[in-house]
C-alpha positions as CSV (number, residue, x, y, z in Angstrom):
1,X,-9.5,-10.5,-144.5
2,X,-13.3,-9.7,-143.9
3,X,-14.5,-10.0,-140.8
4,X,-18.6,-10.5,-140.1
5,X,-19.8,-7.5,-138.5
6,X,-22.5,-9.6,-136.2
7,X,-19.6,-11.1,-134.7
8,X,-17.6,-8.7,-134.2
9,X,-20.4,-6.7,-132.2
10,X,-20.7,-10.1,-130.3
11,X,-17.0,-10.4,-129.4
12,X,-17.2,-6.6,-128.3
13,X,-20.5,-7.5,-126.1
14,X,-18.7,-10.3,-124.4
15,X,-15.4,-8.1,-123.4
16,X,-18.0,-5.7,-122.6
17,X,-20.0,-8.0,-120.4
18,X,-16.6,-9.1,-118.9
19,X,-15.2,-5.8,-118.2
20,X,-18.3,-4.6,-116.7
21,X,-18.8,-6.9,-114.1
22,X,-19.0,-6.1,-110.9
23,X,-16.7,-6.6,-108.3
24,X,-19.1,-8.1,-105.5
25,X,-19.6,-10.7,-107.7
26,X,-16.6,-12.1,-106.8
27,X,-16.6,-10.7,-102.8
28,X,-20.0,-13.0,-102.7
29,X,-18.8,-15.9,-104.2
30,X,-15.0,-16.0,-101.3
31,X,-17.0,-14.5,-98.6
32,X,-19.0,-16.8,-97.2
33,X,-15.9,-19.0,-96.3
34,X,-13.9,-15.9,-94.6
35,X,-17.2,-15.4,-92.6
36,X,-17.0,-18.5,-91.3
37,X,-13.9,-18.6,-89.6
38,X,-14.1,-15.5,-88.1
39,X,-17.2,-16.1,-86.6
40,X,-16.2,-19.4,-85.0
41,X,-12.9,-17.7,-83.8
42,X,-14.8,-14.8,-82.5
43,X,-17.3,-17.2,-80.6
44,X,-14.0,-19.1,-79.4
45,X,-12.3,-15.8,-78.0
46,X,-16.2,-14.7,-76.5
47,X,-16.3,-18.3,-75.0
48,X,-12.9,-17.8,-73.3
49,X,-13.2,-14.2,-72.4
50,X,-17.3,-15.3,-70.6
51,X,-14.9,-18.0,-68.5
52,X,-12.4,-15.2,-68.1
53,X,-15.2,-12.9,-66.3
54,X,-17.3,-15.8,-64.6
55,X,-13.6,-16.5,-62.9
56,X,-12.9,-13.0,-62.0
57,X,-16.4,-12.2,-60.8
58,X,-15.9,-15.4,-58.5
59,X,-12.3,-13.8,-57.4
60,X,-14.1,-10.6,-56.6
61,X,-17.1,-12.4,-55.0
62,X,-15.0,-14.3,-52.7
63,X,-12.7,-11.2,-51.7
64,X,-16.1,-9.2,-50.9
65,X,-17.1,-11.1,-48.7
66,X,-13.5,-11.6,-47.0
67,X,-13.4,-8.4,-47.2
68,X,-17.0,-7.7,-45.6
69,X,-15.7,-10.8,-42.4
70,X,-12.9,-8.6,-41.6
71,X,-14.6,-5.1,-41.6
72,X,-16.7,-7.3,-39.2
73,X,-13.8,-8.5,-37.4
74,X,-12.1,-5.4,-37.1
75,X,-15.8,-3.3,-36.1
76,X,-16.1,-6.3,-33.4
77,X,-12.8,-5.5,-32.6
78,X,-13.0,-1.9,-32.1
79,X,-16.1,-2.0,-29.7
80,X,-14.5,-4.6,-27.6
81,X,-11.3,-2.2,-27.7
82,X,-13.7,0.7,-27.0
83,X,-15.0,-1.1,-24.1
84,X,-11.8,-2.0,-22.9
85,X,-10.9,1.3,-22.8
86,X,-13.8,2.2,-20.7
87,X,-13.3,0.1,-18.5
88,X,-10.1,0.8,-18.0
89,X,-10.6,4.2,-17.5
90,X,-13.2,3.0,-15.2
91,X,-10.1,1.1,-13.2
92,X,-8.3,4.4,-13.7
93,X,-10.3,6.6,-11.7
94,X,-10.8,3.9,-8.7
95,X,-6.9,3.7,-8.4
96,X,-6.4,7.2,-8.6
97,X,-9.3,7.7,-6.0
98,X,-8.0,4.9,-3.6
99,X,-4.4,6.0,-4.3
100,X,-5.5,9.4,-3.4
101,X,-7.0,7.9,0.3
102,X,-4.0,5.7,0.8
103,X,-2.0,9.2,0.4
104,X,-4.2,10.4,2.9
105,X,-3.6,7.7,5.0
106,X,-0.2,8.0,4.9
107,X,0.3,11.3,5.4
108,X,-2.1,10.7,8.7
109,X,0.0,8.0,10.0
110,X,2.9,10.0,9.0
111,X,2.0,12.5,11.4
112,X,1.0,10.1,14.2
113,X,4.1,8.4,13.9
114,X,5.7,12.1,14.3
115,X,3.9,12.8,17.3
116,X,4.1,9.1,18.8
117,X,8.4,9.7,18.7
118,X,7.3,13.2,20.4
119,X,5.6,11.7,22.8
120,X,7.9,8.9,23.4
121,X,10.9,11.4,23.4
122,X,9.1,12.8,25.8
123,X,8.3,10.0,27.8
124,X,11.9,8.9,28.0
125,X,12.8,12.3,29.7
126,X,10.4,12.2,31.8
127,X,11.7,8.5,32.5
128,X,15.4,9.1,32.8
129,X,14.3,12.2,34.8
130,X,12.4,9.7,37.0
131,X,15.3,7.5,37.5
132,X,17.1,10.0,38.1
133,X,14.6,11.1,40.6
134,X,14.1,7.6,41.4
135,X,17.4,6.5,42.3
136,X,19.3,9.8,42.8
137,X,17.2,11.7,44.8
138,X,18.4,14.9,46.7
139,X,18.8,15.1,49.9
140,X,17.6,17.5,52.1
141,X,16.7,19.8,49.0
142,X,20.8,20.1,48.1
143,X,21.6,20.3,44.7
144,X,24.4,17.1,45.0
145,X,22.4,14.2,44.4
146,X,22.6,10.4,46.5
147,X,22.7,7.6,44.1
148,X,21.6,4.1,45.3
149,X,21.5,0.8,43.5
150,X,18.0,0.4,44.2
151,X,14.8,3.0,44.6
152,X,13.1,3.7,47.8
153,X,11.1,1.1,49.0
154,X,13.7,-1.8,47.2
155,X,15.6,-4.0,49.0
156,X,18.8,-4.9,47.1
157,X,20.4,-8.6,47.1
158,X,23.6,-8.9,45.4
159,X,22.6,-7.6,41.9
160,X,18.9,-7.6,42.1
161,X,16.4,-5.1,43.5
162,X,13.1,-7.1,45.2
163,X,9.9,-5.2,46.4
164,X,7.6,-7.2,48.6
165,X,4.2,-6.4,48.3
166,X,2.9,-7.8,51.8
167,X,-0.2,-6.1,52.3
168,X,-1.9,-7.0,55.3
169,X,-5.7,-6.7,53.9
170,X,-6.9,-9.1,51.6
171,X,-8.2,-6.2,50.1
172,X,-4.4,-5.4,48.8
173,X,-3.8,-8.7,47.5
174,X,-4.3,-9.8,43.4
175,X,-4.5,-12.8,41.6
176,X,-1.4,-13.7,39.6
177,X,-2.4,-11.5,36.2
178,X,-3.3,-8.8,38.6
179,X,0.0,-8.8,40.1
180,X,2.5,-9.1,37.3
181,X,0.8,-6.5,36.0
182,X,1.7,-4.1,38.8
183,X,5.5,-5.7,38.7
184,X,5.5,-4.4,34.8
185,X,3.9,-0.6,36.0
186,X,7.2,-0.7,38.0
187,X,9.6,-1.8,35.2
188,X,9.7,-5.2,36.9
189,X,8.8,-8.3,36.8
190,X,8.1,-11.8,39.0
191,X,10.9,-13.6,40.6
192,X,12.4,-16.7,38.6
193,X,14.1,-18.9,40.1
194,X,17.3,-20.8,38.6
195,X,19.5,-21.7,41.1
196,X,19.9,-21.7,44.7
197,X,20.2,-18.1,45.2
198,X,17.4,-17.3,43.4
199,X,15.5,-19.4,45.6
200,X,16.9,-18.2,48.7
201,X,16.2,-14.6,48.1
202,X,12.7,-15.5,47.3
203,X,12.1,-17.5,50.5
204,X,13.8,-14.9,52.4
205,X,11.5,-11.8,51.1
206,X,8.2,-14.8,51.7
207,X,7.7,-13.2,55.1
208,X,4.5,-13.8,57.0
209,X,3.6,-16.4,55.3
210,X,1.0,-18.9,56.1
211,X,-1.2,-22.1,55.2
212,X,-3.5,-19.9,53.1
213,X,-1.1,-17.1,52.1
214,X,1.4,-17.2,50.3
215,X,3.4,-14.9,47.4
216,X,3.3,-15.2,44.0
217,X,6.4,-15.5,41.8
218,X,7.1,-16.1,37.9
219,X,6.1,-19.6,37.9
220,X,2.4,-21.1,36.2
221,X,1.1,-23.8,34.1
222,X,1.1,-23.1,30.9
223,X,0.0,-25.7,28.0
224,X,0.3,-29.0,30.0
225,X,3.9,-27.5,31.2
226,X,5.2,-26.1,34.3
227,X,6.8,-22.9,32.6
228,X,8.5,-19.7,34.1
229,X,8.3,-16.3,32.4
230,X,10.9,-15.8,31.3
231,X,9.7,-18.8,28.8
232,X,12.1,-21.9,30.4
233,X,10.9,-25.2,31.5
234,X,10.9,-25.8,35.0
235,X,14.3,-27.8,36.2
236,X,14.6,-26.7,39.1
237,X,12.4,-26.8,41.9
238,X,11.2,-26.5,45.9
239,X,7.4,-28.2,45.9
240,X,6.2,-28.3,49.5
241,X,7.0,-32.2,50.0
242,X,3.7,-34.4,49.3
243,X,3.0,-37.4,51.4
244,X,2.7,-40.6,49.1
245,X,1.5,-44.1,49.9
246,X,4.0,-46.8,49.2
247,X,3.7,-49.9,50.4
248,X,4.5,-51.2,53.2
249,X,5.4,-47.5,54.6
250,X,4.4,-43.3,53.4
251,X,7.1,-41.3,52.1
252,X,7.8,-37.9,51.1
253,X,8.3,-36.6,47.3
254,X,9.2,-32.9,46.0
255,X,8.1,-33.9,42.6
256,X,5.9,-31.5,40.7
257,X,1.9,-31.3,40.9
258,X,0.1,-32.4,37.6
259,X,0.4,-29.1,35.5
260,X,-3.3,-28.2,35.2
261,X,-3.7,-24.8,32.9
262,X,-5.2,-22.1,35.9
263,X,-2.8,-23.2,38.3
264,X,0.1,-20.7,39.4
265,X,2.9,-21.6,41.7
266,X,2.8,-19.7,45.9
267,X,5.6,-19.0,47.9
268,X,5.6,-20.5,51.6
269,X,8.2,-19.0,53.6
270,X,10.5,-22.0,54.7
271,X,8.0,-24.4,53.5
272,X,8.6,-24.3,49.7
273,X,6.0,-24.1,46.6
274,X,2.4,-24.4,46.5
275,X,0.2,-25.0,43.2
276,X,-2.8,-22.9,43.8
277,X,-5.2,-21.3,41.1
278,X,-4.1,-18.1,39.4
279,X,-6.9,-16.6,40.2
280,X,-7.0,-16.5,43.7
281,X,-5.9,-13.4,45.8
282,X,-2.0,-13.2,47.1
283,X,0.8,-11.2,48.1
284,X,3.6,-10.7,45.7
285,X,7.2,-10.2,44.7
286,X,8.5,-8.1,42.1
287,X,12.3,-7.8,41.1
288,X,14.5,-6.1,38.5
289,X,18.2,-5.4,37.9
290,X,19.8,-3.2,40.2
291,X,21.8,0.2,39.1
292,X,25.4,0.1,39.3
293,X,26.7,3.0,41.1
């Protein structure tokens, strides 16, 4: 069989043509498609991963500027500890320097406590020497030594020792505070009276007695009170009698005076108790416990 030659070199151009043609001829005619997608998945993923960072930049905006409040908080709070602290130490040094004058203070009081029990310990020997002295006195210079119930210049009455200070002068007499004062020097004190006894010894020892003078005793008006001083009430008692009108006829009462604050009760020998002011000028009786012998 003949073949035509023009056709054959026709049949060889066209598996020539097909054979050589190229390969992006095809890549451009898929590609456009493939490009596509990508690009819209790509966008989607940017799109997502732009939220991703706007959300973590507002995360990390939000904690910077916690963060920045509590570096504030804790600066504020370190100068408010560092002033603390100095004031503190301030404090510190004010204790220590008043501890250090109350330590001084102590160790001065210390000491004049230690020399107030010297001197007391010393004062009570030269007391008991005193009594001793006082109420056991030697006689004649001999070593054996007298002892009495009361000291010389005491008159003793069943247990009690009494002094009488009966001073002729005015100049020796004192007004009541005066007076009990000198019973105290004495380790005495006024008279009180509580029973009949009491009252006998003191009318006894209120010799020379007159309308003006009389002796003072442990008796005063005290707060609206008739009140002894030993810090009784008054219950018993020997008021000079008062003259009272009654009608039709006078009569006599022993009943108290109004207790006016100032006024202190006088002893009248055989007359009975006078309310006079403390502050005038009497004689007085001083009396303390005798020493059994």
């Amino acid at each position: 069989m003949k073949r035509n030659p023009h056709g054959e070199i026709e049949e060889i151009e066209e598996e020539y043509d097909y054979i050589n043609v190229p390969a992006w001829t095809v890549d451009k005619v898929a590609a456009p498609q493939v490009t596509s997608e990508s690009n819209a998945k790509l966008t989607a993923e940017n799109q997502q991963l732009e939220i991703r960072m706007q959300h973590l930049n507002s995360t990390l905006l939000a904690a910077h500027e916690n963060l920045g409040r509590y570096c504030n908080n804790l600066t504020v709070q370190s100068d408010l500890l560092k002033h603390n602290c100095t004031v503190l130490e301030s404090k510190i040094k004010d204790l220590t320097a008043v501890n250090q004058q109350l330590e001084t203070q102590r160790n001065n009081l210390t000491e004049q406590v230690q020399k107030v029990e010297t001197n007391w310990n010393k004062l009570n020997i030269s007391r008991a020497q005193w009594s001793i002295d006082a109420y056991c006195p030697r006689e004649n210079n001999v070593s054996v030594r007298q002892c009495k119930a009361c000291q010389e210049g005491w008159r003793l009455n069943q247990s009690t020792c009494y002094v009488v200070h009966d001073a002729v002068s005015t100049s020796g007499h004192n007004t009541w505070e005066e007076a009990r004062e000198v019973c105290r020097r004495e380790s005495s004190d006024f008279v009180v009276v509580h029973n009949q006894e009491e009252q006998y010894a003191l009318n006894y020892y209120s010799w020379f007695s007159t309308s003006t003078i009389g002796y003072w005793f442990g008796l005063r008006s005290e707060g609206g009170r008739w009140k002894w001083i030993d810090g009784s009430d008054l219950t018993v008692s020997y008021w000079i009698q008062q003259p009272r009108y009654r009608v039709p006829q006078h009569y006599w009462t022993q009943q108290p005076p109004p207790p006016t604050d100032g006024q202190c009760a006088l002893s009248v020998q055989n007359v009975g108790w006078r309310s006079v002011s403390c502050a005038e000028k009497q004689r007085w009786i001083c009396k303390k416990k005798a020493l059994s012998v």
